[in-house]
MARTI-69339 format. One record per residue (C-alpha): residue in one letter; x, y, z; residue number from 0. Coordinates in steps of 0.1 Angstrom, whole numbers, plus 5000, padded with zeros to 4 digits. Last residue first. Layout:
% residues N
+--------+------+------+------+-----+
| residu |    X |    Y |    Z | num |
+--------+------+------+------+-----+
|      A |    X |    Y |    Z | NUM |
...
+--------+------+------+------+-----+
This chain:
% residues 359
+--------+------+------+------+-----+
| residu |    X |    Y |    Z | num |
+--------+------+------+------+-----+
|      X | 2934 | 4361 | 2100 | 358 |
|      X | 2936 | 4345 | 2071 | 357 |
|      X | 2897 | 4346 | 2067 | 356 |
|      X | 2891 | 4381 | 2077 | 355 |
|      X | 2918 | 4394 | 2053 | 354 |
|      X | 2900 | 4375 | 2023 | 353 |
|      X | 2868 | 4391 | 2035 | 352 |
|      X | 2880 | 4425 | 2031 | 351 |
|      X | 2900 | 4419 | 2001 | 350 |
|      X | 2864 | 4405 | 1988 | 349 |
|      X | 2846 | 4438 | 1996 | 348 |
|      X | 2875 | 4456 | 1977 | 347 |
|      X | 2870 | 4437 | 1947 | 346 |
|      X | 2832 | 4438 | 1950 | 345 |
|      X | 2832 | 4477 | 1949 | 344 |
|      X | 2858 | 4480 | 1926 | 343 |
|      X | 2894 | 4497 | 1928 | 342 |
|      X | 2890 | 4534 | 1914 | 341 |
|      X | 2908 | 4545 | 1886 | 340 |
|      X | 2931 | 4578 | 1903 | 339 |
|      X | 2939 | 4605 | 1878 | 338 |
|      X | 2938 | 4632 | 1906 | 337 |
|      X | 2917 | 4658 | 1887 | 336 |
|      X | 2900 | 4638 | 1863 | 335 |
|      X | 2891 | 4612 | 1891 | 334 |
|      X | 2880 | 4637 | 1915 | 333 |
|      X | 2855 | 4651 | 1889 | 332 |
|      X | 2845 | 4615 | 1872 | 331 |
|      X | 2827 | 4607 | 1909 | 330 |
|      X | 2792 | 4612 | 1903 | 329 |
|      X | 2771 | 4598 | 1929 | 328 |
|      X | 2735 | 4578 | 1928 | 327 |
|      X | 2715 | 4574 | 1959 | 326 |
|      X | 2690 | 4550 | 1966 | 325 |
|      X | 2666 | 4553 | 1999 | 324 |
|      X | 2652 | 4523 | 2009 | 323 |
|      X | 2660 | 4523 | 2044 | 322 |
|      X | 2682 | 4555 | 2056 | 321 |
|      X | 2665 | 4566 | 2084 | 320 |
|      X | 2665 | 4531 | 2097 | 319 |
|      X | 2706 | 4531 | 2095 | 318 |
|      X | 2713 | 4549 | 2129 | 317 |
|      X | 2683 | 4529 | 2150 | 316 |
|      X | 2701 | 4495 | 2142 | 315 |
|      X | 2732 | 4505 | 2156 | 314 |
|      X | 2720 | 4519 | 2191 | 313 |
|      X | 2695 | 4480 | 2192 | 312 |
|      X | 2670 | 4481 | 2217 | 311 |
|      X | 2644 | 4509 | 2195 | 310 |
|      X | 2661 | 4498 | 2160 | 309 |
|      X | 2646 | 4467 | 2167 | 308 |
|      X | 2610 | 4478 | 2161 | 307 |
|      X | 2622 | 4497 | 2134 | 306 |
|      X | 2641 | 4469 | 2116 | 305 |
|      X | 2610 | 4447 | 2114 | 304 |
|      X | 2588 | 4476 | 2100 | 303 |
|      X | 2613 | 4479 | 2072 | 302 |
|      X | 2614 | 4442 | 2065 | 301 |
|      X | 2654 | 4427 | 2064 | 300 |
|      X | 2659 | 4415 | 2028 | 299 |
|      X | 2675 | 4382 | 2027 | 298 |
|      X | 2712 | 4379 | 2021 | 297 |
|      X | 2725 | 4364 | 2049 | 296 |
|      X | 2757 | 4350 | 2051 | 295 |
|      X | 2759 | 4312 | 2064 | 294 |
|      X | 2791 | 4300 | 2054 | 293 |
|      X | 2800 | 4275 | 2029 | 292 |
|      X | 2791 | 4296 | 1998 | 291 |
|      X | 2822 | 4319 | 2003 | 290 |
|      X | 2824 | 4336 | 1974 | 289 |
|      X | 2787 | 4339 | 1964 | 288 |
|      X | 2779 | 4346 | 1998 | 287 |
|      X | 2804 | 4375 | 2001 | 286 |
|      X | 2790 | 4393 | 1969 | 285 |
|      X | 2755 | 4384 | 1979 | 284 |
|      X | 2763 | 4400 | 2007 | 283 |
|      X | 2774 | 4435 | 1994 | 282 |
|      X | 2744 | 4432 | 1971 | 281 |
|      X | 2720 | 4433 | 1999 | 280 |
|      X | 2742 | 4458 | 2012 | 279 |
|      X | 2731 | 4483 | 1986 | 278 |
|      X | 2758 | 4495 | 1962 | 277 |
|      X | 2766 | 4535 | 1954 | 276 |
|      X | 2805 | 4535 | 1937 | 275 |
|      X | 2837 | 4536 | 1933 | 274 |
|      X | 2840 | 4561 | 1965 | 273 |
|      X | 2865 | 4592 | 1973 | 272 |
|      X | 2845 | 4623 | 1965 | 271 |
|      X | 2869 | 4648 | 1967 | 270 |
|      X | 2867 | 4684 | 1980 | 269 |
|      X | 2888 | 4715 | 1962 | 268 |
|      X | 2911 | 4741 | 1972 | 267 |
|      X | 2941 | 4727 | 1968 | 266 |
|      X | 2940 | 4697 | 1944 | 265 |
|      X | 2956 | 4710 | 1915 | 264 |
|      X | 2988 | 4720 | 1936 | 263 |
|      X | 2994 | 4679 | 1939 | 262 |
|      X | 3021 | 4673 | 1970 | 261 |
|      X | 3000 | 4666 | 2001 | 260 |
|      X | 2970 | 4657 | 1981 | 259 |
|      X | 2984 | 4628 | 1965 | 258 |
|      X | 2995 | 4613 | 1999 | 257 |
|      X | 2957 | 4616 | 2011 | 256 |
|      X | 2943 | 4605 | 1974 | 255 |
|      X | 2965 | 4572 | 1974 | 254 |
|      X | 2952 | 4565 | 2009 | 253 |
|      X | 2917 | 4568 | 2004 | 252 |
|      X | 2925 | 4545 | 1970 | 251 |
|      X | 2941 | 4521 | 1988 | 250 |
|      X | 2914 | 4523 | 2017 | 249 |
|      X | 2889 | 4510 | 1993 | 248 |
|      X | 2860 | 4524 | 1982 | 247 |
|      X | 2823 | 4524 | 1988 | 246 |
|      X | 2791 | 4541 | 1986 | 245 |
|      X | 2766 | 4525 | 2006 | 244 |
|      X | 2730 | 4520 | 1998 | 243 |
|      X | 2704 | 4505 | 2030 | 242 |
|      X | 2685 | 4478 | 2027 | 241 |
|      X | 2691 | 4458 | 2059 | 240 |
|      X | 2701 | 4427 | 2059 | 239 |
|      X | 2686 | 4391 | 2069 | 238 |
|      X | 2694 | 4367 | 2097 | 237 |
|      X | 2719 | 4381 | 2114 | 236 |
|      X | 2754 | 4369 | 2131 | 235 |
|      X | 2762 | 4355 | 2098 | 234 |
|      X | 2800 | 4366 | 2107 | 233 |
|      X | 2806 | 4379 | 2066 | 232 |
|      X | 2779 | 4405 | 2070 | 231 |
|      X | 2795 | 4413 | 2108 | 230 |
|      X | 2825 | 4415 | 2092 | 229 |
|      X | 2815 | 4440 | 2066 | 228 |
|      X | 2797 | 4461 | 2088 | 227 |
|      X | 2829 | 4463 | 2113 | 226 |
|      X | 2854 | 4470 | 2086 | 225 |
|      X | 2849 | 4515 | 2091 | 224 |
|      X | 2847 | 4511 | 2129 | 223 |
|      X | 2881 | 4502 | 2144 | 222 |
|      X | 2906 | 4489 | 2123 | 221 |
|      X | 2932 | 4476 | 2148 | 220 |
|      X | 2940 | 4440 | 2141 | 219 |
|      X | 2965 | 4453 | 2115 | 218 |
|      X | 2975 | 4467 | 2079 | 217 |
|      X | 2935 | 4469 | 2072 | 216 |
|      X | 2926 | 4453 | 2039 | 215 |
|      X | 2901 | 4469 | 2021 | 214 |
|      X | 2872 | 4482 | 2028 | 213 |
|      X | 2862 | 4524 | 2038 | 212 |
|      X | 2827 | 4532 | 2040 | 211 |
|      X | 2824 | 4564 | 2013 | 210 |
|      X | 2856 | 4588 | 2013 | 209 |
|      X | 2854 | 4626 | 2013 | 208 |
|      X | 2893 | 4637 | 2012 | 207 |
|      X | 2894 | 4680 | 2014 | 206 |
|      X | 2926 | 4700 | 2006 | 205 |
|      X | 2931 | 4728 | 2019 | 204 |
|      X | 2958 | 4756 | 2009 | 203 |
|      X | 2959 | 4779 | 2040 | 202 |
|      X | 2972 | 4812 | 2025 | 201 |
|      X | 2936 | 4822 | 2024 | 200 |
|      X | 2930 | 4825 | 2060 | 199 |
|      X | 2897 | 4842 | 2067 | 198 |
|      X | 2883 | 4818 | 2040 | 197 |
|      X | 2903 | 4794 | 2048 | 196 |
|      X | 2886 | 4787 | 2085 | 195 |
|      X | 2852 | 4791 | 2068 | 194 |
|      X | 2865 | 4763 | 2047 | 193 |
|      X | 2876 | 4742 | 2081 | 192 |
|      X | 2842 | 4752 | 2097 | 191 |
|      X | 2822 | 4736 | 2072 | 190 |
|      X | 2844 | 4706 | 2069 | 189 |
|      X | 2835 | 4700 | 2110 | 188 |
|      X | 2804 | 4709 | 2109 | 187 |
|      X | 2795 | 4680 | 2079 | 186 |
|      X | 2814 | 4655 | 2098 | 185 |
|      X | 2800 | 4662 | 2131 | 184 |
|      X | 2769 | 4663 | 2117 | 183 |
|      X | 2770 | 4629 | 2100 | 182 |
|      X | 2784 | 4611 | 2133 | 181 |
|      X | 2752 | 4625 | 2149 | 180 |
|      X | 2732 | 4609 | 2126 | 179 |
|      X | 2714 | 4634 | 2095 | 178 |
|      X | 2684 | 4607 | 2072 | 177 |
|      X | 2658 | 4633 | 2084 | 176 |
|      X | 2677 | 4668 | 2069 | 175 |
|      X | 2680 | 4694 | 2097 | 174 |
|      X | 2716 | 4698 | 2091 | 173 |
|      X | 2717 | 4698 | 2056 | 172 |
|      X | 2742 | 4675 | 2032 | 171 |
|      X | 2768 | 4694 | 2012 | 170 |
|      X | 2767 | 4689 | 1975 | 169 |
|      X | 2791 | 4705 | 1951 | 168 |
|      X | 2816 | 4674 | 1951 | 167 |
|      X | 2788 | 4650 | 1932 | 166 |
|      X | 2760 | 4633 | 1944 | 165 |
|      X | 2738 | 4622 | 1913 | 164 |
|      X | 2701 | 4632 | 1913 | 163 |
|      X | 2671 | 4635 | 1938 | 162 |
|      X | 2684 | 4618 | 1968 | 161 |
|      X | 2709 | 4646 | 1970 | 160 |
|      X | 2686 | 4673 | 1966 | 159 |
|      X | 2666 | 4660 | 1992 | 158 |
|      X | 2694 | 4660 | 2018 | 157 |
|      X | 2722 | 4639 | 2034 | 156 |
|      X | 2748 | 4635 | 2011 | 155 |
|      X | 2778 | 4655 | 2005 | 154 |
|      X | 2792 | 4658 | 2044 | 153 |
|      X | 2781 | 4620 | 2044 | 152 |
|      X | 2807 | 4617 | 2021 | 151 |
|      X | 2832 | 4622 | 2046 | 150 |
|      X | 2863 | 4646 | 2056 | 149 |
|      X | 2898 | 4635 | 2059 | 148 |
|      X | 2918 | 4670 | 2054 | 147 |
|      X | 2947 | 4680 | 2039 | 146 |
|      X | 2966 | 4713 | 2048 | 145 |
|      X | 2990 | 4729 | 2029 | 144 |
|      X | 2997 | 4761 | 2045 | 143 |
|      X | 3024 | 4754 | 2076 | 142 |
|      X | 3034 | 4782 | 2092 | 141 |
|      X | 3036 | 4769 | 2124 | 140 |
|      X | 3006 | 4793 | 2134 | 139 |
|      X | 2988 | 4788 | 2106 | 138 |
|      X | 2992 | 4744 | 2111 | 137 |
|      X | 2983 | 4754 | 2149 | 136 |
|      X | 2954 | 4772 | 2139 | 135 |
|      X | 2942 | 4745 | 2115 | 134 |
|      X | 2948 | 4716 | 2139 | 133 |
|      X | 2926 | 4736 | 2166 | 132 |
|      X | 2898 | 4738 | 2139 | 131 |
|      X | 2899 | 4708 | 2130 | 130 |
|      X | 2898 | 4694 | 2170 | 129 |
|      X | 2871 | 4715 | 2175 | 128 |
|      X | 2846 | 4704 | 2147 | 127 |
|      X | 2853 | 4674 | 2153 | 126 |
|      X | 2853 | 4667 | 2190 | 125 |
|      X | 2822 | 4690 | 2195 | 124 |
|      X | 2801 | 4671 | 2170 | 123 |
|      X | 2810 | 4635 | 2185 | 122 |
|      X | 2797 | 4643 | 2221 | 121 |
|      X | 2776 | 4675 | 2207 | 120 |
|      X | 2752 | 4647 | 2189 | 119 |
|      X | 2742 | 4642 | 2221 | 118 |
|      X | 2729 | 4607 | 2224 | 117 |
|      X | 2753 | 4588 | 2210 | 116 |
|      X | 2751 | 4569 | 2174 | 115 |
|      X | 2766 | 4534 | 2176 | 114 |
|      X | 2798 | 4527 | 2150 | 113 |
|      X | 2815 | 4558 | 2164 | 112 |
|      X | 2838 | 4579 | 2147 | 111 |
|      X | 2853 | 4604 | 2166 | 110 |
|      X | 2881 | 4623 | 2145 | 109 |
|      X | 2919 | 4622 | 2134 | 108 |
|      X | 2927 | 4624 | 2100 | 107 |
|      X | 2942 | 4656 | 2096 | 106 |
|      X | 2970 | 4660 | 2072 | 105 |
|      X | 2990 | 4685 | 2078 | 104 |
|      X | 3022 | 4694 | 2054 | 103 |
|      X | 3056 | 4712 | 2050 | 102 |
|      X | 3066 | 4701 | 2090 | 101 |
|      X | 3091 | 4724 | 2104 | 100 |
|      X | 3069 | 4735 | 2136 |  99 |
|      X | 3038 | 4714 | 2139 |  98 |
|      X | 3041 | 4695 | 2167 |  97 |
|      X | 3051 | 4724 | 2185 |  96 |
|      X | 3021 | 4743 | 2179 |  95 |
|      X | 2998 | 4717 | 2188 |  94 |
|      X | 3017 | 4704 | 2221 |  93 |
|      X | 2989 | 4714 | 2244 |  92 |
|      X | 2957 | 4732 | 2226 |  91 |
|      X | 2936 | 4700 | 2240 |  90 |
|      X | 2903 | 4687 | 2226 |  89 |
|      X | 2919 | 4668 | 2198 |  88 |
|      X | 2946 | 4656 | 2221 |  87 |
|      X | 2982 | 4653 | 2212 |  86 |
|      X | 3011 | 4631 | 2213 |  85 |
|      X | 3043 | 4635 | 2191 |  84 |
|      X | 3057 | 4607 | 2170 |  83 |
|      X | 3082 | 4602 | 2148 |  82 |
|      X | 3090 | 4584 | 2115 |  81 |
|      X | 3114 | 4589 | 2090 |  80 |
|      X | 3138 | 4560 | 2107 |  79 |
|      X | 3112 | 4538 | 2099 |  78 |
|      X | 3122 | 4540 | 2064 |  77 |
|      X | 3149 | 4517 | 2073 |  76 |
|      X | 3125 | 4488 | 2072 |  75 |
|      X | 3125 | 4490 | 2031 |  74 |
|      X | 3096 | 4477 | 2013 |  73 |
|      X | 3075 | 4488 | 2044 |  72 |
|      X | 3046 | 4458 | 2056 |  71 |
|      X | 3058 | 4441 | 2086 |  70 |
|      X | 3074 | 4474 | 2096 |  69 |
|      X | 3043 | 4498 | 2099 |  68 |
|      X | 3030 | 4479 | 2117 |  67 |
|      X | 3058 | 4474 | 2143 |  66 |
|      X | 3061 | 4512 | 2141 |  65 |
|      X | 3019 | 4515 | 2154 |  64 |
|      X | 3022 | 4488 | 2181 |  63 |
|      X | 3052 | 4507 | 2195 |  62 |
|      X | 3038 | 4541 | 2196 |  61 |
|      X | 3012 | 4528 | 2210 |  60 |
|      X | 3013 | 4540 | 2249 |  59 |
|      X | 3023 | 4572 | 2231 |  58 |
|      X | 2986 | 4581 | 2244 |  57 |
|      X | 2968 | 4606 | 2222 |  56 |
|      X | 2986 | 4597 | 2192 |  55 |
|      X | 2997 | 4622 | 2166 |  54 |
|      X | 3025 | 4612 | 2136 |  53 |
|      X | 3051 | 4627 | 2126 |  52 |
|      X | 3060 | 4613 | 2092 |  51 |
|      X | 3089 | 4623 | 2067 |  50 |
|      X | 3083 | 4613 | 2030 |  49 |
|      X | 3100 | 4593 | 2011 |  48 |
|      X | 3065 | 4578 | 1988 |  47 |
|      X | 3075 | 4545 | 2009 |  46 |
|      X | 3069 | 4563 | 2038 |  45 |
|      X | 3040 | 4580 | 2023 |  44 |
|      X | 3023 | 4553 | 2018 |  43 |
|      X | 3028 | 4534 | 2055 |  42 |
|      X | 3017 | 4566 | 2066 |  41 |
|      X | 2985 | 4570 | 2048 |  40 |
|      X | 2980 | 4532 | 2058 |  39 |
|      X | 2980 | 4535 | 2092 |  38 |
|      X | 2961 | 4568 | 2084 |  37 |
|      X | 2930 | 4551 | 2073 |  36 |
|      X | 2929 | 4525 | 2102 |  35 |
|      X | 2936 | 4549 | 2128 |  34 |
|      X | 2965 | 4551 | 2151 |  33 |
|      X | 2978 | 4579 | 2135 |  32 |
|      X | 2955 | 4603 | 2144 |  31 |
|      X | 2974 | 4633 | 2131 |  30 |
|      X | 3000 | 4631 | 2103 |  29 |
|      X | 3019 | 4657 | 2104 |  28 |
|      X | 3041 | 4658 | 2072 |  27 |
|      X | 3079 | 4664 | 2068 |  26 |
|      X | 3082 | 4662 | 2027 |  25 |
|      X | 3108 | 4649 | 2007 |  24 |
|      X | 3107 | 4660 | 1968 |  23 |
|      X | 3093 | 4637 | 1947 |  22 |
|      X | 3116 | 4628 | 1920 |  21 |
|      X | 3118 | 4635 | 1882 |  20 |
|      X | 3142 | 4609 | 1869 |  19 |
|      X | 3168 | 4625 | 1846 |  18 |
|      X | 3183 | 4615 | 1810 |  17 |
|      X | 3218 | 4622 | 1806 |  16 |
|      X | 3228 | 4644 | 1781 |  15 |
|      X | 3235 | 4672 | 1800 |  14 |
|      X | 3262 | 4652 | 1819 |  13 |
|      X | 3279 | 4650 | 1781 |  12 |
|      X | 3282 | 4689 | 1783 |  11 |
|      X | 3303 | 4687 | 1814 |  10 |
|      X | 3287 | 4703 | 1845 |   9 |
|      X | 3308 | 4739 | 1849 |   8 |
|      X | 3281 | 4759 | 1858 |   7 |
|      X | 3266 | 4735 | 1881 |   6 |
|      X | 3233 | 4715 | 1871 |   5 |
|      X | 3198 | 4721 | 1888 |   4 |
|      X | 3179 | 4690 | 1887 |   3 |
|      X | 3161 | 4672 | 1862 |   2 |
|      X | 3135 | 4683 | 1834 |   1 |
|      X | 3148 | 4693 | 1800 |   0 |
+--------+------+------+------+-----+
């Protein structure tokens, strides 16, 4: 019979009693706190009864971050799990310490920028350093189970991909055409955290690779990941790009995170964290159809168009590689393994958009 541990003495009608299996509390690192995917991590595993200690680089927003996390908690009181620590993904200052006592890492923190830079080094460097920093400080404090916020883009970018179903096995290549900046530092940076294991074995990683992340953000703050779909949903052009996403919502990013802190049949594995491939002509069509009294595009952009743009406009020259390509992914691997049923494409979009209009 499952339940706790009983005395010696417990009465033999005690043994009769049926028992609730419970999670047991954690004390989990949550690094980059700030950020519109671990917002929400935290906010689930505070209601999960976990402890939190999360990373900010400035404790400047410390405040804006609990006050989040209150409007939305079941129980206010859980704030009283949280903590904070500040850290810097380029700085070995307060690492160690932040992680002493803690069970779990997860590492969310990374540059992710909506324009492509440059050097790729100036998002690559960030990455691929910081994980590796959060890794040696997790060893250090003896902490092994590690989770990881990777990307699909880390599957995706090569020939082989655009020739059959992306599944976990697939890592994009460096010298592939379609590779941004933002890509490499993504794909570097998971590449370096399994070398990382492989010297360390008793690290137990667990790897997240989510698609563009929709959903409803718990605040103003959701950086780049909603920006695509509000500018859809803003009309500010007059046709779309085709380009294919894959997609998911930040429920299910979230769910998988918390999941992974606690599930031993995760460790060790990568996780493709997206319902599905769409093209953004679809994602619009989706938001005009629902909202038929705004002006969304949904006209195909030319290719030829889009290039000439693409030389004045940063954001513009980060998709063009990717113009009429059409990828297919297989995700029935992370949902055997983690049980999750992804939330829709469309519903997600349309919790997006829903949040956009109320706010």
């Amino acid at each position: 019979m499952g339940g706790f541990p009983l005395e010696p003495d417990t009465p033999a009608w005690v043994m009769c009693i049926p028992t609730r299996k419970r999670t047991m509390t954690k004390t989990v690192v949550l690094t980059g706190i700030t950020g519109f995917i671990a917002k929400r991590i935290a906010l689930d595993l505070l209601e999960a009864g976990h402890r939190v200690r999360g990373s900010l680089r400035s404790m400047a927003r410390a405040d804006e971050v609990r006050d989040t996390l209150r409007r939305h908690l079941n129980d206010p009181a859980a704030l009283n799990r949280l903590d904070f620590v500040e850290l810097d993904l380029m700085r070995d200052d307060g690492w160690e310490d932040a992680l002493k006592g803690a069970d779990a890492l997860v590492h969310t923190a990374s540059p992710f920028p909506i324009a492509q830079p440059k050097d790729p080094q100036d998002v690559v460097r960030p990455a691929v350093d910081g994980t590796l920093r959060a890794l040696r400080a997790a060893t250090a404090a003896g902490v092994t189970r590690v989770v990881l916020t990777s990307s699909i883009v880390a599957m995706m970018q090569s020939a082989a991909a655009r020739s059959r179903p992306v599944t976990e096995a697939d890592w994009s290549d460096p010298d592939d055409p379609t590779m941004t900046p933002y890509g490499l530092s993504k794909t570097q940076a998971e590449r370096a955290a399994w070398a990382y294991v492989a010297d360390h074995p008793a690290t137990q990683l667990v790897v997240i690779n989510p698609g563009l992340v929709v959903g409803e953000p718990l605040d103003e703050h959701y950086g780049t990941s909603l920006r695509l779909i509000e500018r859809l949903f803003g009309g500010k052009d007059p046709m779309v790009p085709d380009i294919a996403l894959a997609v998911v919502d930040l429920d299910d990013v979230s769910r998988l995170h918390v999941q992974g802190v606690s599930n031993d049949a995760m460790v060790g594995h990568r996780h493709l964290a997206a319902a599905a491939m769409v093209d953004m002509p679809h994602l619009a069509r989706v938001l005009a159809d629902a909202y038929p009294g705004r002006k969304i595009a949904t006209r195909i952009a030319p290719a030829f168009l889009l290039r000439l743009l693409a030389l004045f406009d940063p954001v513009l020259k980060s998709i063009v590689p990717q113009l009429g390509i059409r990828y297919k992914l297989d995700n029935s691997t992370t949902r055997q393994r983690t049980g999750i049923a992804f939330v829709p494409v469309d519903t997600a979009v349309l919790k997006t958009a829903t949040w956009l209009v109320n706010r």
